[in-house]
C-alpha positions as a Markdown table, in Angstrom:
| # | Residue | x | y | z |
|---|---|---|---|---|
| 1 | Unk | 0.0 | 0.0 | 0.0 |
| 2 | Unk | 1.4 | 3.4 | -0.8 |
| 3 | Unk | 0.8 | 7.0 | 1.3 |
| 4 | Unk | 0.2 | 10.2 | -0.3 |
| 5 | Unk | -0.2 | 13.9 | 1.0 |
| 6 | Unk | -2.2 | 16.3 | -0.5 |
| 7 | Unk | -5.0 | 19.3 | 0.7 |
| 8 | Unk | -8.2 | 20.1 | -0.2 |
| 9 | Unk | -9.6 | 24.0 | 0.5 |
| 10 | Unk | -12.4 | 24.3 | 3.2 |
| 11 | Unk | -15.6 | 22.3 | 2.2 |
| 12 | Unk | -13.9 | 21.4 | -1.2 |
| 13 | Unk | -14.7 | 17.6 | -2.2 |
| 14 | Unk | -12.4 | 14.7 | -2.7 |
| 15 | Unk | -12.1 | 14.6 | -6.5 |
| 16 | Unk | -10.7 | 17.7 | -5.8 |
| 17 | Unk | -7.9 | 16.8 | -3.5 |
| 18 | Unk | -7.6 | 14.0 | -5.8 |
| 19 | Unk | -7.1 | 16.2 | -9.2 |
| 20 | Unk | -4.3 | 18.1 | -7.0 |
| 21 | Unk | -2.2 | 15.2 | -6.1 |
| 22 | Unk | -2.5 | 14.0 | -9.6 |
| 23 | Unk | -0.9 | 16.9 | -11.2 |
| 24 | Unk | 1.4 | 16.9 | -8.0 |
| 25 | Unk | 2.8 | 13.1 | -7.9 |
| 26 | Unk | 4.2 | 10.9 | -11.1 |
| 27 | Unk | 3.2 | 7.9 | -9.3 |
| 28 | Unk | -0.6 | 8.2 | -8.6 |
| 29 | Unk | -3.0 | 7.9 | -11.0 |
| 30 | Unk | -6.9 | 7.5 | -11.0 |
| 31 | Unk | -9.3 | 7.5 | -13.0 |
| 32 | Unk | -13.2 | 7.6 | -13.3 |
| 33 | Unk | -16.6 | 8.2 | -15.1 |
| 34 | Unk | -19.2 | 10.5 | -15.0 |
| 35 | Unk | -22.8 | 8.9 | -14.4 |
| 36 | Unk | -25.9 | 11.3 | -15.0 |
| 37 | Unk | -27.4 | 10.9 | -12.1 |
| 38 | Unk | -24.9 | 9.8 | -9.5 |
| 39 | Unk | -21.4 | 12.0 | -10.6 |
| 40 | Unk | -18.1 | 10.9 | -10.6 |
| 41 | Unk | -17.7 | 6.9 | -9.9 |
| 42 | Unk | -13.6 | 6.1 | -9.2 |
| 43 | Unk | -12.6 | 3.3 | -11.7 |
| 44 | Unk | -9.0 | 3.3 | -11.5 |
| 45 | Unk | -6.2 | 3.9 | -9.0 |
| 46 | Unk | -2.5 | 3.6 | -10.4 |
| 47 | Unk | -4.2 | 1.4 | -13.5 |
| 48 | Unk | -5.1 | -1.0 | -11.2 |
| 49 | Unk | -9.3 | -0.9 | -12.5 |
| 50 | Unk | -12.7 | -2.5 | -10.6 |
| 51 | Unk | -14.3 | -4.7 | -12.6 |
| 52 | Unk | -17.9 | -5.7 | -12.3 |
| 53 | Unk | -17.9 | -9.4 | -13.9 |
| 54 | Unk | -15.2 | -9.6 | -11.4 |
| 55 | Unk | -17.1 | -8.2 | -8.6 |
| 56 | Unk | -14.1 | -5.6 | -7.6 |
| 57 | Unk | -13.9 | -2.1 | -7.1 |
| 58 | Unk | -12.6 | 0.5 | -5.5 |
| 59 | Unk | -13.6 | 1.3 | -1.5 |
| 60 | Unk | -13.8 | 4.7 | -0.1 |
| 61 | Unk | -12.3 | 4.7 | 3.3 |
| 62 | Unk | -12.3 | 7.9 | 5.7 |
| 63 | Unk | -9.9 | 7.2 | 9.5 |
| 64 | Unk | -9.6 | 9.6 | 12.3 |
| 65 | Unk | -7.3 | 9.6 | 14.9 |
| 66 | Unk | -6.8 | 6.0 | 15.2 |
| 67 | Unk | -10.3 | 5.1 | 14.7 |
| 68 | Unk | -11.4 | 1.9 | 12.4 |
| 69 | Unk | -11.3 | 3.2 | 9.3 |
| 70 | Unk | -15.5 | 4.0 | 8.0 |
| 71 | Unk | -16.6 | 3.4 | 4.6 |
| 72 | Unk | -17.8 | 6.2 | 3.1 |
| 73 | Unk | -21.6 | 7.1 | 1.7 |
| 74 | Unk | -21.2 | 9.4 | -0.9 |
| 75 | Unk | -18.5 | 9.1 | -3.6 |
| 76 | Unk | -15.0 | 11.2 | -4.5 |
| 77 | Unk | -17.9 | 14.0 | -6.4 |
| 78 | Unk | -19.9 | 14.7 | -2.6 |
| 79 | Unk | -17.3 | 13.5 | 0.0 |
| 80 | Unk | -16.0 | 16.8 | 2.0 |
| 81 | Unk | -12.6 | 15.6 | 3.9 |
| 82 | Unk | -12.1 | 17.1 | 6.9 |
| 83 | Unk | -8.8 | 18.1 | 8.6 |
| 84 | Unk | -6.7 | 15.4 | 9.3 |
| 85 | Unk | -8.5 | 12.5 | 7.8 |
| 86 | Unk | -7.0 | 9.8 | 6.1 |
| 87 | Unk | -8.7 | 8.6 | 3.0 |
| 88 | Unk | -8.8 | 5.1 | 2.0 |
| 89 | Unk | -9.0 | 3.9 | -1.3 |
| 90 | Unk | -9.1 | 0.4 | -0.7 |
| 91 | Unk | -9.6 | -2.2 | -4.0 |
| 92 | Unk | -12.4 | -4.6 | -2.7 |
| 93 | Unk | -14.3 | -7.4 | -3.7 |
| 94 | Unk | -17.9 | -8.2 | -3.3 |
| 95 | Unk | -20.1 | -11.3 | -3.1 |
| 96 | Unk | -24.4 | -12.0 | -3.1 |
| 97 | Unk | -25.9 | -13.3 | -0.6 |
| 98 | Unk | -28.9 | -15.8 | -0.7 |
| 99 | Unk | -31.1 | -12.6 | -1.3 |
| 100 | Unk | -29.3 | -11.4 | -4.0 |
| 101 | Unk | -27.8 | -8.1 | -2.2 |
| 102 | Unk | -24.1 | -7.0 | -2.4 |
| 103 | Unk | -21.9 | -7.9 | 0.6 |
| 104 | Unk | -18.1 | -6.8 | 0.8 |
| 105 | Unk | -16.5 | -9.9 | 1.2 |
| 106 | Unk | -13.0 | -8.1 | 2.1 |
């Protein structure tokens, strides 16, 4: 797993620190698409890419202080970080259960 640094101005969202370190760092790389009704949906992190008929993709993480790392609710276009946070992105994969919903299987 690899660390990077970068900021994101007061109440500005996580695409956006993400776009900074980007054109700040050779070694990290994302990319993603734009759904109409949803916004940005991370597909790749340093060409490593989620795929669907694989049931992988990428996992927003936010940590505080020590804490458990908590998935995130909204995506890189409507997640705010806050001061200090660590983000996650974690590359996951995911499973049905018996009822046909989508469980992490991590």
């Amino acid at each position: 797993s690899k660390t990077y640094d970068t900021w994101v101005v007061e109440n500005g969202i996580l695409i956006g620190a993400m776009n900074r370190l980007l054109a700040s760092s050779t070694d990290f790389k994302f990319t993603y698409s734009e759904h109409p009704d949803f916004g940005p949906f991370l597909e790749t992190v340093n060409g490593l890419a989620g795929k669907q008929e694989e049931h992988t993709y990428w996992q927003l993480l936010s940590q505080t202080s020590g804490d458990e790392p908590k998935p995130l609710v909204v995506g890189i276009g409507c997640y705010q970080p806050k001061k200090d946070e660590r983000i996650i992105l974690k590359f996951t994969s995911w499973d049905q259960n018996e009822e046909g919903q989508c469980v992490s299987s991590q």
